[in-house]
TORKEFI-236674 format. One record per residue (C-alpha): residue in one letter; chain; y, x, z. Coordinates in nm, 4 decimals, m for minus. Each point is the difference from the previous one (the first is absolute). Last residue first. Example, Ala and Ser with C-alpha at 12.3 -4.5 7.8 and 13.67 -1.06 7.14 Angstrom:
<atoms>
+------+------+----------+----------+----------+
| lomi | dovo |       yy |       xx |       zz |
+------+------+----------+----------+----------+
|    s |    A |  m0.1060 |   1.3670 |   0.7140 |
|    a |    A |  m0.3440 |  m0.1370 |   0.0660 |
+------+------+----------+----------+----------+
</atoms>
This chain:
<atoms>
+------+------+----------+----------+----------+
| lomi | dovo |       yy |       xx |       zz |
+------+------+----------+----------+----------+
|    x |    A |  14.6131 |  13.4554 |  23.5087 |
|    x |    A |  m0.1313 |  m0.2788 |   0.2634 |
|    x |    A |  m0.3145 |  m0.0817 |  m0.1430 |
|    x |    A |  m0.2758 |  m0.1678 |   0.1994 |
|    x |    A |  m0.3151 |   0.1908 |  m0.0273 |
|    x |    A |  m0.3506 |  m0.0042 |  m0.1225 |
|    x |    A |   0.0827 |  m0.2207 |  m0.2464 |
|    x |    A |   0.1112 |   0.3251 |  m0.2132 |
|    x |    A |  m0.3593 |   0.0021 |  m0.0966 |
|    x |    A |  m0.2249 |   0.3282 |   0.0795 |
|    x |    A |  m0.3780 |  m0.0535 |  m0.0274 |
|    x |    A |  m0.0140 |   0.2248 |  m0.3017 |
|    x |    A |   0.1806 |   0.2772 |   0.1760 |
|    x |    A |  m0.3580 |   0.0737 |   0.1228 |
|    x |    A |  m0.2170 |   0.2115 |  m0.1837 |
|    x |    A |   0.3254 |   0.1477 |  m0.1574 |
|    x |    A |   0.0999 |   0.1736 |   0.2979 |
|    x |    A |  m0.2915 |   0.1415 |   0.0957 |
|    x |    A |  m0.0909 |   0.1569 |  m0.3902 |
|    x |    A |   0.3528 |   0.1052 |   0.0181 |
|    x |    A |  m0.0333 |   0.1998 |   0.3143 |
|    x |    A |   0.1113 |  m0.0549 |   0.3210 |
|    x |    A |   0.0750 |   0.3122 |   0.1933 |
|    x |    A |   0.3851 |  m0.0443 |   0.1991 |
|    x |    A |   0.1536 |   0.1162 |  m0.3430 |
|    x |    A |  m0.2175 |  m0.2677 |  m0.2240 |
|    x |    A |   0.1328 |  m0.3204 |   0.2080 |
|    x |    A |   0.3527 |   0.1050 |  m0.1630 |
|    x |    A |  m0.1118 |   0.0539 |  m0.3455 |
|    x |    A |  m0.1734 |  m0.2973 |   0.0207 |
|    x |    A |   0.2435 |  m0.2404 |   0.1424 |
|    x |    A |   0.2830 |   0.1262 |  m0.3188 |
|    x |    A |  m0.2875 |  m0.1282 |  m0.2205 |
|    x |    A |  m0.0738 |  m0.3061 |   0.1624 |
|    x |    A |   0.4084 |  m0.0682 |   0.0129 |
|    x |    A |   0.0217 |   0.0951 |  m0.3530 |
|    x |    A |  m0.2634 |  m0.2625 |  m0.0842 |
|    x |    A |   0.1855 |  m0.2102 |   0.1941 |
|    x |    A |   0.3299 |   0.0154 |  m0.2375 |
|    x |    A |  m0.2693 |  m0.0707 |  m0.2867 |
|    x |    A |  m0.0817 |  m0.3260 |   0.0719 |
|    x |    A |  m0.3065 |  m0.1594 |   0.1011 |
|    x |    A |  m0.1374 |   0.0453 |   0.3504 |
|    x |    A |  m0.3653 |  m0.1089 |   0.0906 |
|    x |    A |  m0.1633 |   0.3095 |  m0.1706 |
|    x |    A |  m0.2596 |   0.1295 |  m0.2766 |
|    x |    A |  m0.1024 |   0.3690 |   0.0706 |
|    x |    A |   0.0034 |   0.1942 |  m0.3192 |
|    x |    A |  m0.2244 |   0.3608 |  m0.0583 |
|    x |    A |  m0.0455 |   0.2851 |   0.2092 |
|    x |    A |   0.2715 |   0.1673 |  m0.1103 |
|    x |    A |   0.2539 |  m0.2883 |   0.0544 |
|    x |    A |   0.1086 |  m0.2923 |  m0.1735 |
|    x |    A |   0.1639 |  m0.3392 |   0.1412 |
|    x |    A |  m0.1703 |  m0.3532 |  m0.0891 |
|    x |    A |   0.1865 |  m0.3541 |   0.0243 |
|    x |    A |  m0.1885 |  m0.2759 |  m0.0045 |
|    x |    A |   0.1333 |  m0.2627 |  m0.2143 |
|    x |    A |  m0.3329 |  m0.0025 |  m0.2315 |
|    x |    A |   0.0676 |   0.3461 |  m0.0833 |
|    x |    A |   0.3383 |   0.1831 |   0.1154 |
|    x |    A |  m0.0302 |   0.3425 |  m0.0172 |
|    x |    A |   0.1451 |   0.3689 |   0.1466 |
|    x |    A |   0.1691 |   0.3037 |  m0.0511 |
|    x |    A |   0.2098 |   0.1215 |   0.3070 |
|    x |    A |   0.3776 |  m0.1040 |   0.0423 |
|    x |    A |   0.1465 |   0.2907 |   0.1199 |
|    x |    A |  m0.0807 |   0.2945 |   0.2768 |
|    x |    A |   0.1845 |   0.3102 |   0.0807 |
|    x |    A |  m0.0857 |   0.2751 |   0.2219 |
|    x |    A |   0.1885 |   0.2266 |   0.1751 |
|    x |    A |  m0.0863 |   0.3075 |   0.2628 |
|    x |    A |   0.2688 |   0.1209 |   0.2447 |
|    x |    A |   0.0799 |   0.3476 |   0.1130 |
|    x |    A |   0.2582 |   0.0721 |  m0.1991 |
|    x |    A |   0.2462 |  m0.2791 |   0.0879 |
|    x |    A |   0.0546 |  m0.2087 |  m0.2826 |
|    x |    A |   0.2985 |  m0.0119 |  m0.2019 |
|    x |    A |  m0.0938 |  m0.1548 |  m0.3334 |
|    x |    A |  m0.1938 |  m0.2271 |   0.2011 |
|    x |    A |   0.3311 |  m0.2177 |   0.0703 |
|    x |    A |   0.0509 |  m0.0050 |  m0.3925 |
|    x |    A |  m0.3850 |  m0.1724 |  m0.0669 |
|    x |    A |   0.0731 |  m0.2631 |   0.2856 |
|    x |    A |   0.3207 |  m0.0854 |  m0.1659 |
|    x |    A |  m0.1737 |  m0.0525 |  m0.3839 |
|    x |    A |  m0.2624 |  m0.1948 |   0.1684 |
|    x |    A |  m0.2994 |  m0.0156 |  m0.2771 |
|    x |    A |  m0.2109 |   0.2696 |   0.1766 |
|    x |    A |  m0.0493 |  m0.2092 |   0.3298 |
|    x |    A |  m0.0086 |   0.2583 |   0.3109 |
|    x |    A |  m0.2892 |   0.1749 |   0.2077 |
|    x |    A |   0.1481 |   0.2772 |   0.2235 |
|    x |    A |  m0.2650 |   0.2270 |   0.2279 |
|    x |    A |   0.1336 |   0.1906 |   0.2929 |
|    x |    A |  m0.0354 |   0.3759 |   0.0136 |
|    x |    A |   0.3025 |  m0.0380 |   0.3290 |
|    x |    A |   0.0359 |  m0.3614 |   0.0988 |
|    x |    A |   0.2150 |  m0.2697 |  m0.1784 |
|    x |    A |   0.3616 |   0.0142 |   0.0828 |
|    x |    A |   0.1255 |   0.1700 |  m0.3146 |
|    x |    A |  m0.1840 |  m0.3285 |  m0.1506 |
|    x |    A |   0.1733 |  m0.2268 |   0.2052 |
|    x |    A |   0.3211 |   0.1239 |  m0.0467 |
|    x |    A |  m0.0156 |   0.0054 |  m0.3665 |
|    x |    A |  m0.1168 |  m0.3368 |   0.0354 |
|    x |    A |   0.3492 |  m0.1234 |   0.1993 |
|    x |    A |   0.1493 |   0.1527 |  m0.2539 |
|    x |    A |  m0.0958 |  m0.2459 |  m0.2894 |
|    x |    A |   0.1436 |  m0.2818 |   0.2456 |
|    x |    A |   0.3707 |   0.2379 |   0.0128 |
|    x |    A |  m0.0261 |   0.0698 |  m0.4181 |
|    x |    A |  m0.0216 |  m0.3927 |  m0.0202 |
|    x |    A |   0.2396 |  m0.1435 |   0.1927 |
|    x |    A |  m0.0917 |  m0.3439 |   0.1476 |
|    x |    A |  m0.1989 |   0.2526 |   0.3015 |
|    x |    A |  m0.0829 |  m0.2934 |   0.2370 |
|    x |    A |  m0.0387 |  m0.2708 |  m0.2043 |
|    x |    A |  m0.2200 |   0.1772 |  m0.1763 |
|    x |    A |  m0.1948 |  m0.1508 |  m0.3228 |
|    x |    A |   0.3121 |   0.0666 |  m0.2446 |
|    x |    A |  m0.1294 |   0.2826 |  m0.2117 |
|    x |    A |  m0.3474 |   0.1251 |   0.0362 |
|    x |    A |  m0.1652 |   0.2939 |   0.1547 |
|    x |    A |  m0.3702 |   0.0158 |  m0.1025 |
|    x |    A |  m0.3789 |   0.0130 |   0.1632 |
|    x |    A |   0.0910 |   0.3143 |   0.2519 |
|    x |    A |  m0.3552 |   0.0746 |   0.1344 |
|    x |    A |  m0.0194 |   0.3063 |   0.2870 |
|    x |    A |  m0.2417 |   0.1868 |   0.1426 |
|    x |    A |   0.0723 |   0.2094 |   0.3170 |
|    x |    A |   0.2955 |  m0.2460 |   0.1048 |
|    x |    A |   0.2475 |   0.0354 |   0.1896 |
|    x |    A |   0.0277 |  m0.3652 |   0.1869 |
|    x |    A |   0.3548 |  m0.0137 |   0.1260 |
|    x |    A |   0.1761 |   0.0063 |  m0.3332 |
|    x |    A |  m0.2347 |  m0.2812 |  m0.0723 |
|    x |    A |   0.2322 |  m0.2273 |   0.2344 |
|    x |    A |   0.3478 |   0.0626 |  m0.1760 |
|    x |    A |   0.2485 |   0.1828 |   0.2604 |
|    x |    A |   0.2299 |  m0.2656 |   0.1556 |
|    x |    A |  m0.1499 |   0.0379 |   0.3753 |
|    x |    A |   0.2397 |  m0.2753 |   0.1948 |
|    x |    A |  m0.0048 |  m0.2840 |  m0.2398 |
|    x |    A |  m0.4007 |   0.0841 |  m0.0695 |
|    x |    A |  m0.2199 |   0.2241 |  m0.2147 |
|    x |    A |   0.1875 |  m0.0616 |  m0.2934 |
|    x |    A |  m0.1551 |  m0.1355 |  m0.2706 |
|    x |    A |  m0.1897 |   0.2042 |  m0.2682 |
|    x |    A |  m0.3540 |  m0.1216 |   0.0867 |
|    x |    A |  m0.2757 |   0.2673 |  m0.0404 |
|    x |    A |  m0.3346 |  m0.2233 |   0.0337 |
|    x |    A |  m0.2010 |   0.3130 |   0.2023 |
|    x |    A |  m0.3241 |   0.0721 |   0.0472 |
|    x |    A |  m0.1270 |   0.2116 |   0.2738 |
|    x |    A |  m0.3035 |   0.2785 |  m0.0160 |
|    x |    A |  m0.1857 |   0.1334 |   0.3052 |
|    x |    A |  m0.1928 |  m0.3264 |   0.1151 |
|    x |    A |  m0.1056 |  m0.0176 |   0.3310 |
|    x |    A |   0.2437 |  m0.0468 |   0.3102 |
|    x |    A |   0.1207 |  m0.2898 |  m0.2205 |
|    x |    A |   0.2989 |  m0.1924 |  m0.0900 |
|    x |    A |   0.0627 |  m0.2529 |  m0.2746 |
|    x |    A |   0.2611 |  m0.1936 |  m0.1133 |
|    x |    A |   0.0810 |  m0.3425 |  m0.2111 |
|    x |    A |  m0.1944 |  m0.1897 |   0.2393 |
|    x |    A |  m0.3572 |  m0.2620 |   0.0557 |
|    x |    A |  m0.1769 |   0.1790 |  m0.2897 |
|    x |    A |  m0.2483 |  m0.1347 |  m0.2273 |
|    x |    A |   0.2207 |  m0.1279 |  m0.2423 |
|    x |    A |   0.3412 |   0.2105 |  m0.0486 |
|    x |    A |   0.3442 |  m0.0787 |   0.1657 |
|    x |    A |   0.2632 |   0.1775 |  m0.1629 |
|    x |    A |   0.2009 |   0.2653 |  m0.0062 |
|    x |    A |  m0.2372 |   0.2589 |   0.1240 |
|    x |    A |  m0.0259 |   0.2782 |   0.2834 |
|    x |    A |  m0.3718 |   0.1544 |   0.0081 |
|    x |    A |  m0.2615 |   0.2079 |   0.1774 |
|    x |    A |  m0.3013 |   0.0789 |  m0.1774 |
|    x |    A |  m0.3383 |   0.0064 |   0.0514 |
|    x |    A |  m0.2244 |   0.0972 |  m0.2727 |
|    x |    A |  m0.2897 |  m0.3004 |  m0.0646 |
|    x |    A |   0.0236 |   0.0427 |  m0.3964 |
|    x |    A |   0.0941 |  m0.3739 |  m0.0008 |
|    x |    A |   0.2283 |   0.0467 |   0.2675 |
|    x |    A |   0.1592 |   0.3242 |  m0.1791 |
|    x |    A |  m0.0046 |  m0.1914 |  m0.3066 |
|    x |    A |   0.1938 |  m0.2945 |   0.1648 |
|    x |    A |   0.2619 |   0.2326 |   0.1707 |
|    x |    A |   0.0810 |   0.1788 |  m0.3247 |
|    x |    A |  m0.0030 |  m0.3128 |  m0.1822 |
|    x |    A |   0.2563 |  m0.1326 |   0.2370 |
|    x |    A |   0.2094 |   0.2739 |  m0.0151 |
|    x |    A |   0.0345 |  m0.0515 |  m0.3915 |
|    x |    A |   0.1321 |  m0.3440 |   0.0359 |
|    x |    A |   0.1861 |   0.0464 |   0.2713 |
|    x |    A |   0.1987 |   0.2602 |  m0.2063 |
|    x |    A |   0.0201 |  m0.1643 |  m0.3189 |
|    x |    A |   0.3411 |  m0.0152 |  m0.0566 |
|    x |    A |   0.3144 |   0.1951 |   0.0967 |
|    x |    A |  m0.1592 |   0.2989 |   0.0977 |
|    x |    A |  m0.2194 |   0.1121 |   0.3276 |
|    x |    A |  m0.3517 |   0.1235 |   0.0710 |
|    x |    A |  m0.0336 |   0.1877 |   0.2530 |
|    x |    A |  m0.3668 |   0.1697 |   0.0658 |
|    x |    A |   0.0034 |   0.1512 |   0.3388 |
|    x |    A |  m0.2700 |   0.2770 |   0.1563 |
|    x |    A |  m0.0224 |  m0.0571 |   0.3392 |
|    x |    A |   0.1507 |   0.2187 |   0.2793 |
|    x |    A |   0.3466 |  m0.1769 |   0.0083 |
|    x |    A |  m0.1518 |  m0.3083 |   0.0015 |
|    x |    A |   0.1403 |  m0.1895 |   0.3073 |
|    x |    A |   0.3282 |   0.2043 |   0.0208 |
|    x |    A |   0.0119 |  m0.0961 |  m0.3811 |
|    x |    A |   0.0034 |  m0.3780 |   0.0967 |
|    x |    A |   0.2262 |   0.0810 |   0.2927 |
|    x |    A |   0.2894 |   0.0987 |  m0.1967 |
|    x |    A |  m0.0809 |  m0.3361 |  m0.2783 |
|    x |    A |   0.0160 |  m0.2245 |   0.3145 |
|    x |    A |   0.3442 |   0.1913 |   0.0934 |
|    x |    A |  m0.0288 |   0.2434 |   0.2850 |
|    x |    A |   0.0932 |   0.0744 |   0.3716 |
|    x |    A |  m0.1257 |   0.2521 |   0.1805 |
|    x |    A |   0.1660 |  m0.0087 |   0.3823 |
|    x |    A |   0.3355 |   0.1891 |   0.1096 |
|    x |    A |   0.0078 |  m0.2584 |   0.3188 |
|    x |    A |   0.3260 |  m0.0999 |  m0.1390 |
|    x |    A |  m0.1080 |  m0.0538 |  m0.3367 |
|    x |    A |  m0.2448 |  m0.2065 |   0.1371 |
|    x |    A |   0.2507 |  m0.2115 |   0.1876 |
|    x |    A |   0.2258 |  m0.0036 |  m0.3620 |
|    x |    A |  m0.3550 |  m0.1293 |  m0.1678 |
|    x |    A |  m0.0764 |  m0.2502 |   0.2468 |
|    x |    A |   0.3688 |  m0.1548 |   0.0078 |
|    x |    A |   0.0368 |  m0.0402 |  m0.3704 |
|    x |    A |   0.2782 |   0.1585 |  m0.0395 |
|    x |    A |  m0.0976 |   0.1971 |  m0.3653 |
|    x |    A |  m0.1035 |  m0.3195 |  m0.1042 |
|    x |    A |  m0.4026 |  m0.0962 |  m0.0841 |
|    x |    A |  m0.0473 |  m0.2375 |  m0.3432 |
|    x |    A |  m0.2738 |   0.2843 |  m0.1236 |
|    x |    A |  m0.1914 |  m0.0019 |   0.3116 |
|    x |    A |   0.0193 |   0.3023 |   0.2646 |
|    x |    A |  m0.2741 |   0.2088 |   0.1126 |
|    x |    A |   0.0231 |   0.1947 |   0.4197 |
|    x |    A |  m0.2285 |   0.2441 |   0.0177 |
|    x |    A |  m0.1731 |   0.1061 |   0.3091 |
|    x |    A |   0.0992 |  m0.2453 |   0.2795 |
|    x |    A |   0.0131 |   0.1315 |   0.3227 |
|    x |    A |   0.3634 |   0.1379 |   0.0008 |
|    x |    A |   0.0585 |  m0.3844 |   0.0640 |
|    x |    A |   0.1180 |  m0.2686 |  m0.1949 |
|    x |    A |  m0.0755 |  m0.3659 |   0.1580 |
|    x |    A |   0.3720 |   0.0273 |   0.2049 |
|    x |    A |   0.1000 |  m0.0358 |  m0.4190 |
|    x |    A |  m0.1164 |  m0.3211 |   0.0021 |
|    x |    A |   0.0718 |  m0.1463 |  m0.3614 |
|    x |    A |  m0.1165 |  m0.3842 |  m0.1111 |
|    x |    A |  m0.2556 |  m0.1709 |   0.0014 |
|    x |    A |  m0.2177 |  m0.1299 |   0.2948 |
|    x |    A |  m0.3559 |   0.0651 |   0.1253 |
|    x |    A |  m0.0912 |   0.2495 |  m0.2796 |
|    x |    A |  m0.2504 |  m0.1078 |  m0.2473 |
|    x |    A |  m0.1965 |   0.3249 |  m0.0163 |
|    x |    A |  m0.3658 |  m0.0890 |   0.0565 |
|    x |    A |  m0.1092 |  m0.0079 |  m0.3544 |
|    x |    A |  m0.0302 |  m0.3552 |  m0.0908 |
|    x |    A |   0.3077 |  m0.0547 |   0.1871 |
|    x |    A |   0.1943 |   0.2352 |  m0.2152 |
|    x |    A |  m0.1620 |  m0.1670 |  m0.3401 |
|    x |    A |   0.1111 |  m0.3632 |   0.1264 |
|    x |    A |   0.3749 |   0.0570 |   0.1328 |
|    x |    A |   0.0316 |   0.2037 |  m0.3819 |
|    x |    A |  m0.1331 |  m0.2887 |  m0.1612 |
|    x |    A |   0.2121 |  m0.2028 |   0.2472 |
|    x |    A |   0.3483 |   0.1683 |  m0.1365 |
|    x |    A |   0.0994 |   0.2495 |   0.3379 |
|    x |    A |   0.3685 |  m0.1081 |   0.0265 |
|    x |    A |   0.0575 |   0.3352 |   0.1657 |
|    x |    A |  m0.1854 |   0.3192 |   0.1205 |
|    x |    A |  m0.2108 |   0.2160 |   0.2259 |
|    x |    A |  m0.3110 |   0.1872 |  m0.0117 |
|    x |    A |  m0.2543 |   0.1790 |   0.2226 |
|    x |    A |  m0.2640 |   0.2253 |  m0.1642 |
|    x |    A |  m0.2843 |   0.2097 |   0.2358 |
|    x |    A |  m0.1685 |   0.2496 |  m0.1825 |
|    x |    A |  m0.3131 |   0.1996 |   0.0517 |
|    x |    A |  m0.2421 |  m0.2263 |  m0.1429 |
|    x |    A |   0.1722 |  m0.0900 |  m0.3451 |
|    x |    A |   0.0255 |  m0.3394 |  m0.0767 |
|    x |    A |   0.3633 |  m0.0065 |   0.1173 |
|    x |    A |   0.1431 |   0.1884 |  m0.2462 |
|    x |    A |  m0.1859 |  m0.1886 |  m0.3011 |
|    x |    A |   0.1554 |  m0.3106 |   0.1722 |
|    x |    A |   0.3623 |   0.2046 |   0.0662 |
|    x |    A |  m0.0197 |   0.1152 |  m0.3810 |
|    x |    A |  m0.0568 |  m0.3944 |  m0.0702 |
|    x |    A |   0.3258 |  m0.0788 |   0.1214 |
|    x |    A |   0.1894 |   0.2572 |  m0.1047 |
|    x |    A |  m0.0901 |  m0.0760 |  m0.3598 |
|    x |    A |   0.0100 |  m0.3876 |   0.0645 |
|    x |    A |   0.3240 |   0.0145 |   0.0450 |
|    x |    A |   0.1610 |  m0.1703 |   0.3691 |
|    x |    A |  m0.0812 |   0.2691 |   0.2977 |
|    x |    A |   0.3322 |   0.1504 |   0.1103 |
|    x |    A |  m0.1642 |   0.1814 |   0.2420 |
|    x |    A |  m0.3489 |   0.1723 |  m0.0221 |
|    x |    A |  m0.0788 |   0.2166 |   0.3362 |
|    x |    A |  m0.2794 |   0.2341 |  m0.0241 |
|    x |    A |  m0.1873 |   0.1476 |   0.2946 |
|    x |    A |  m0.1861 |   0.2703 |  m0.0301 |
|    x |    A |  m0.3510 |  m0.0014 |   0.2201 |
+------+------+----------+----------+----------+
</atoms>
């Protein structure tokens, strides 16, 4: 039995990683924090891990605790972290531990300035629909779930929503940087999104980290029509494969929007063409872990961005 110790619990990221943690038979998950909100009071009750009191107790950190995880808002003195440091325990970021959890899976990250959720939410829906289990980190709530991640013993592929951000105040590297992918979707790098990286050339670097990050033979799937995207593949390592996608061919009739393939048109619930390039950037994704377009298009169909709550 590992025990993991979340402190600093207050996003909903690290939040729901502690959930997913805890759902898993041979962990025990203890957590501490401040000015819980009451959603967040409500969801760690529901699950068994509303502490007795808030706050730090650092005479609660032991050399029996596994791993200790840190929240995005945690400070470098936060007494549980400098008594683990003490005690030379493992101590990671939410993003850290994510890998840690599905290091031997197969990850899809898909990061860029828009459209990320989007397109990891199709993933995850045409995996469900095509009844492949799949773990998953995303930015946004999506029907028929009850959190934004997923853990399982089962499943060997992950799916990432590659958010920028820092990984916290104390770990300032960007979260996907942790992730290292095997396939890869970079939907566009565009001016004055980041509030993190204002300057341009240092945002567009943080992607040409995170692809010389991505595993070794790793697949890359990026948007043809980003001019910045195209130079940072100018330079790619050797041993990884590319593949573009654009805006695919498609119709409107009768207000239903229709997108073309080899087997013929499938009509869908989206209509405009910056989600067609999310269905098509999905596809070539889902198709390196063995679904084929004939799969993929049988059910996209169902797909409506309703399915989640945006947070992009």
């Amino acid at each position: 039995m590992q025990h993991v110790h979340f402190t600093a619990i207050g996003g909903s990221v690290i939040l729901d990683l502690a959930i997913a943690v805890s759902k898993k038979y041979d962990y025990k998950v203890t957590v501490s924090g401040e000015n819980f909100s009451p959603s967040t009071l409500e969801r760690l009750k529901q699950h068994g891990l509303l502490p007795d009191k808030q706050g730090w107790f650092p005479e609660d950190i032991s050399k029996n605790i596994s791993a200790i995880v840190y929240g995005t808002n945690a400070q470098i003195d936060n007494p549980e972290l400098v008594r683990a440091k003490e005690l030379g325990l493992k101590i990671y970021s939410s993003p850290e531990y994510l890998y840690i959890q599905t290091r031997n899976k197969t990850r899809i990250v898909i990061s860029g300035s828009h459209g990320k959720t989007t397109i990891t939410a199709m993933i995850v829906y045409v995996l469900k629909q095509l009844k492949i289990d799949a773990d998953f980190v995303i930015g946004a709530m999506m029907k028929g779930y009850d959190s934004t991640v997923r853990l399982s013993y089962e499943s060997r592929i992950a799916v990432f929503d590659g958010d920028e951000n820092l990984s916290s105040s104390i770990d300032k590297r960007p979260r996907f940087h942790h992730y290292k992918p095997h396939i890869a979707v970079l939907t566009g790098i565009s001016r004055g999104v980041s509030v993190t990286y204002p300057d341009f050339e240092e945002y567009k670097n943080q992607f040409d980290d995170f692809i010389d990050l991505m595993e070794t033979q790793g697949r890359l799937i990026y948007y043809a029509g980003d001019a910045s995207i195209r130079q940072l593949t100018e330079k790619l390592r050797r041993d990884l494969v590319a593949f573009t996608y654009d805006t695919p061919p498609y119709d409107i009739e009768d207000g239903i929007w229709h997108i073309h393939h080899r087997k013929g048109r499938t009509a869908l619930k989206v209509k405009d063409e910056a989600s067609l390039r999310c269905i098509q950037a999905a596809m070539l994704a889902c198709k390196q872990v063995g679904v084929n377009e004939n799969q993929f298009f049988s059910v996209i169909g169902g797909f409506s961005v309703d399915i989640l709550n945006r947070q992009e």
